[in-house]
C-alpha positions as CSV (number, residue, x, y, z in Angstrom):
1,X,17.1,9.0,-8.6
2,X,16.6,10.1,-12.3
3,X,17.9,13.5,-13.1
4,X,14.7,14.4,-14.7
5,X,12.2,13.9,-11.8
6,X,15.4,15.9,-9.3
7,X,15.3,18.5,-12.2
8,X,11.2,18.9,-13.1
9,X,10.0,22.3,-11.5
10,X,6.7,20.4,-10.6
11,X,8.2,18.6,-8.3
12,X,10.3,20.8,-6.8
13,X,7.2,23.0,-6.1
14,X,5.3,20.4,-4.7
15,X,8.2,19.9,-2.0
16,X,8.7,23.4,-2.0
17,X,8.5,25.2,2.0
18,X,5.9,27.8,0.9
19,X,2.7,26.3,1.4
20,X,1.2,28.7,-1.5
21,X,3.6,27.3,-3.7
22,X,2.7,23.8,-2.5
23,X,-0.7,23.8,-2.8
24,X,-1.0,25.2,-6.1
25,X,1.5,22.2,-7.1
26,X,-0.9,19.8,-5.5
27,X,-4.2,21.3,-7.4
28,X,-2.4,21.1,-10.6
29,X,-1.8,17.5,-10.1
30,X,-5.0,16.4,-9.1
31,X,-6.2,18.9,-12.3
32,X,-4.2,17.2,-14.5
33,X,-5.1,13.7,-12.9
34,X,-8.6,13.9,-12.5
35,X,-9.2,15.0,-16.4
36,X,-7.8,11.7,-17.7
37,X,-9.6,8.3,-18.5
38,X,-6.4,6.6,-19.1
39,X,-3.2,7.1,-18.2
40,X,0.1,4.3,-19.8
41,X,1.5,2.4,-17.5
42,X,4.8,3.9,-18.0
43,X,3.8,7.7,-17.5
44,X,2.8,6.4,-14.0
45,X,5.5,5.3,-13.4
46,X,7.5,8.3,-14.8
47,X,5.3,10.4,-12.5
48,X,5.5,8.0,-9.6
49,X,9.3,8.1,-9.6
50,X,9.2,11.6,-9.5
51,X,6.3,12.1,-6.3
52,X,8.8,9.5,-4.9
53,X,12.0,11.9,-5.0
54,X,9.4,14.7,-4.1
55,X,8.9,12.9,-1.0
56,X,13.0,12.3,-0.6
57,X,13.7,16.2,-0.7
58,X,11.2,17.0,1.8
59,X,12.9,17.1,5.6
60,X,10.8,18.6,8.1
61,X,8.4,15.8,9.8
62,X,5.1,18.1,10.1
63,X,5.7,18.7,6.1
64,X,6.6,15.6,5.2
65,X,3.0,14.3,7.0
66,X,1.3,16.7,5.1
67,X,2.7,15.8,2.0
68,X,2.3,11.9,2.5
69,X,-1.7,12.6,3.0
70,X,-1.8,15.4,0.0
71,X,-0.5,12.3,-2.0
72,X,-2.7,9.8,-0.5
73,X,-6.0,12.1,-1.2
74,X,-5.1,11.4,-5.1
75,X,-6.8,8.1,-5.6
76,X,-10.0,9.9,-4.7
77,X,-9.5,12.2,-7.4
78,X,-9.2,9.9,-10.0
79,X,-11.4,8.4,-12.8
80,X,-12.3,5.1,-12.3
81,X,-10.2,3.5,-15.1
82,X,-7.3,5.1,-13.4
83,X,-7.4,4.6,-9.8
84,X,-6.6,0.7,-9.8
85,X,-3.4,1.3,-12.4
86,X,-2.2,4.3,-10.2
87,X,-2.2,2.1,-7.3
88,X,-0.5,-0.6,-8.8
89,X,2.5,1.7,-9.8
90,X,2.5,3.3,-6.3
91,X,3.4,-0.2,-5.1
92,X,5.8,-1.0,-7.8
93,X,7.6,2.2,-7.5
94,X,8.2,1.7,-3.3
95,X,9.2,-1.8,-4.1
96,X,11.6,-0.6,-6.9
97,X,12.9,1.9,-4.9
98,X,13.0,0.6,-1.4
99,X,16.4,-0.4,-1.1
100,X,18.0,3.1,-1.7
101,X,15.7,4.6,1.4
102,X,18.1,5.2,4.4
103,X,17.1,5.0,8.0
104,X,16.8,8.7,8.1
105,X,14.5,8.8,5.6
106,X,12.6,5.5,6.0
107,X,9.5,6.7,8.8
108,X,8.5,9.1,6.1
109,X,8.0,6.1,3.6
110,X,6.4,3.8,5.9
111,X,3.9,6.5,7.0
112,X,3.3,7.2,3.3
113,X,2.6,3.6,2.7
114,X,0.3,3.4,5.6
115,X,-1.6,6.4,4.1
116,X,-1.3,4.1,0.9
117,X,-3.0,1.2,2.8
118,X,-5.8,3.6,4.1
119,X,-6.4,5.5,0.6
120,X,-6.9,1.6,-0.8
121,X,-9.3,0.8,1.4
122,X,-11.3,3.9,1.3
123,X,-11.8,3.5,-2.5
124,X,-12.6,0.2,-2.6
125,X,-15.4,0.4,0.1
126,X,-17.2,3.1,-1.5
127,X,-21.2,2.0,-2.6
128,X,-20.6,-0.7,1.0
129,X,-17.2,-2.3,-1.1
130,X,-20.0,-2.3,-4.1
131,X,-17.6,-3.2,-6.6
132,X,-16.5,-7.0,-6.5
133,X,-14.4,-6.7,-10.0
134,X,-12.0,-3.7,-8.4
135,X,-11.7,-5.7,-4.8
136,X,-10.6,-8.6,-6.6
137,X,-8.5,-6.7,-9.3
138,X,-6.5,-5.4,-6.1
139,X,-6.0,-8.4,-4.1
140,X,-4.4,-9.5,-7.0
141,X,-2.3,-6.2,-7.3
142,X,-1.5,-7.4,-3.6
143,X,-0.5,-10.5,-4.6
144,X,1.5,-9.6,-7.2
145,X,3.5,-6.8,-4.6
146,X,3.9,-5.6,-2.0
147,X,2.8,-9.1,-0.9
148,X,4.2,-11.6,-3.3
149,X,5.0,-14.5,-2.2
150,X,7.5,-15.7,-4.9
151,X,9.1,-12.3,-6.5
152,X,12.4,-12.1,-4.5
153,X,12.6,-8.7,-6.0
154,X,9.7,-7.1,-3.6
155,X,11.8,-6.4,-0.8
156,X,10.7,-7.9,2.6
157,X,10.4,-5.2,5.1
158,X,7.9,-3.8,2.4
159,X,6.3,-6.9,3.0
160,X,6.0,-6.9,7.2
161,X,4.8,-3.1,7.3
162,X,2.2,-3.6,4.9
163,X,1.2,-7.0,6.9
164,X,2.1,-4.5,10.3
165,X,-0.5,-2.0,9.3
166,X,-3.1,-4.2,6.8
167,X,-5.6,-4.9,9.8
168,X,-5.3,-1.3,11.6
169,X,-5.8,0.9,8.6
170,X,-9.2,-1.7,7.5
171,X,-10.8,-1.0,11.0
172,X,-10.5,2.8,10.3
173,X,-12.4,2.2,6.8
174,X,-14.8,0.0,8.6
175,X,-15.4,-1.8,12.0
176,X,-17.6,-4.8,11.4
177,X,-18.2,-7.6,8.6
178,X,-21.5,-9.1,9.0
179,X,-23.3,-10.6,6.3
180,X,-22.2,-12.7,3.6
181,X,-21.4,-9.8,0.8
182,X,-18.7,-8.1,3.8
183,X,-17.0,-11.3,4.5
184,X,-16.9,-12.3,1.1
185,X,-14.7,-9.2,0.6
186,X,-13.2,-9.9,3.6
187,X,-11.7,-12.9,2.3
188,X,-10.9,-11.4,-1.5
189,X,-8.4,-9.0,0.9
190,X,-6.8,-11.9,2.7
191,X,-6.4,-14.0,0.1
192,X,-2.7,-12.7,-0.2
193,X,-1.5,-12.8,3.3
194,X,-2.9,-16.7,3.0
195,X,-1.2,-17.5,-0.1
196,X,2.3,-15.8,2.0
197,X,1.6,-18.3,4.8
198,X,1.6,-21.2,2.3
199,X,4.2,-20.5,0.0
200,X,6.3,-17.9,1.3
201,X,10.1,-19.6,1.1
202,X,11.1,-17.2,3.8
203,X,10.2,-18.5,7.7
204,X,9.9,-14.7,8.8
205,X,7.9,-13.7,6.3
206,X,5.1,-16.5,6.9
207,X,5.2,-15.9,10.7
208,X,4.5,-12.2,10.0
209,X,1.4,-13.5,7.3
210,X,0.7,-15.7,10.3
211,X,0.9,-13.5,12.9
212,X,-1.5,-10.8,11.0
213,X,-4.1,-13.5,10.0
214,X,-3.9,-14.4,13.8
215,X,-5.2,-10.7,14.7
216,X,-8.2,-10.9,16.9
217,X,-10.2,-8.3,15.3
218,X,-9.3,-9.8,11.9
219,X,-10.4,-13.6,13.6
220,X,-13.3,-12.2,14.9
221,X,-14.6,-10.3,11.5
222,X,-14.0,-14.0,9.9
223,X,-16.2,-15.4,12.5
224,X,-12.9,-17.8,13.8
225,X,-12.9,-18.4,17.3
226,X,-10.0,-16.6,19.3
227,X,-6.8,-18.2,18.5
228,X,-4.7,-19.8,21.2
229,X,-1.3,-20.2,19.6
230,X,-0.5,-16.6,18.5
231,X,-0.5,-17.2,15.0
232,X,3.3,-18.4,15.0
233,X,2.9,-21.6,14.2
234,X,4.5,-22.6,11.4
235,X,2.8,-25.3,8.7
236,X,6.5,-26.6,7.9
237,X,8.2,-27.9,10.5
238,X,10.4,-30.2,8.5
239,X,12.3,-27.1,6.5
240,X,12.1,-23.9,8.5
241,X,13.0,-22.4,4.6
242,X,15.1,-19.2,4.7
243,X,16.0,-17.1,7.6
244,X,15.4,-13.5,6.5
């Protein structure tokens, strides 16, 4: 971690024990946040590195629940030119950082991605998923990680819990797709889990595309009939590419 988001007060209060101290961290954030149009990619990412190590230092599991959603509830906080670039350094950030997260401290990450998956969806379905140019802009934020299909740099456990929790954090957000406007959306979402199954290099990680495309609820929302096989099947057979 970078001595400067270990050493920045703000941080430290917002891990801090003493919920006054906490809180009054948290509404200085979303102060701070809410007041700006714009925000440079690289202040993000300063500030995302440091939220990041604020997570790290905190070790009790009911506080470090309550911190993962106090970060989650930022999105909805934000202007609209700055929700979609905050996002996209969220994911960029775990994926940079993913590989120094032990096993002690990995179920706090994973929940905060899940909250990560849920805060996504939540915005983007506001005005009934209203605005086409911010569903596509993150698909393709999704595409470019935590679901790449060609950057060998985005780790691939990032990859399977994000494909692990896609479907059940969407059903939360919103329980059935009729009409052509929903699953026209629908398919914007998927369309980087597809593009995983078809040119993913690594076998696992295309069974796991595979296996979430495969979900019944998702089949069903898609108007698919029920699928038979499981969603394992593999669409090269020849070269089973690389075993993660």
């Amino acid at each position: 971690m970078a001595a400067d988001a270990q050493n920045s007060p703000f941080i430290k209060n917002l891990a801090s024990s003493d919920k006054r101290i906490r809180d009054q961290a948290l509404e200085s954030l979303r102060v701070y946040l809410g007041g700006r149009s714009q925000i440079p990619e690289l202040d993000l990412l300063k500030l995302w590195k440091g939220l990041f190590y604020c997570l790290w230092m905190q070790d009790k599991p009911l506080n470090q629940q309550r911190l993962a959603r106090d970060l989650a509830s930022l999105p909805s906080t934000l202007q609209p030119g700055v929700v979609l670039p905050f996002l996209s350094a969220f994911w960029r950030t775990i994926a940079r950082e993913w590989g120094q997260i032990d096993a002690l401290r990995m179920d706090k990450y994973l929940f905060l991605i899940r909250q990560y998956v849920n805060a996504s969806w939540r915005y983007l379905s506001r005005d009934s998923w209203g605005n086409r140019a911010a569903v596509q802009e993150y698909a393709q934020i999704l595409a470019e990680c935590p679901l790449s299909a060609a950057d060998v740099k985005v780790p691939n456990g990032l990859r399977y819990h994000v494909l692990d929790v896609f479907v059940d954090e969407l059903e939360k957000v919103q329980e059935k797709w009729d009409g052509e406007g929903n699953k026209a959306v629908l398919e914007t979402l998927v369309e980087p889990i597809e593009k995983l199954v078809t040119e993913s290099k690594v076998k696992a990680v295309r069974g796991a595309a595979q296996e979430c495309l495969a979900d019944d609820r998702l089949r069903r929302w898609r108007g698919q009939e029920a699928d038979t096989n499981g969603g394992i099947e593999d669409h090269e057979e020849e070269w089973g590419g690389i075993e993660d």
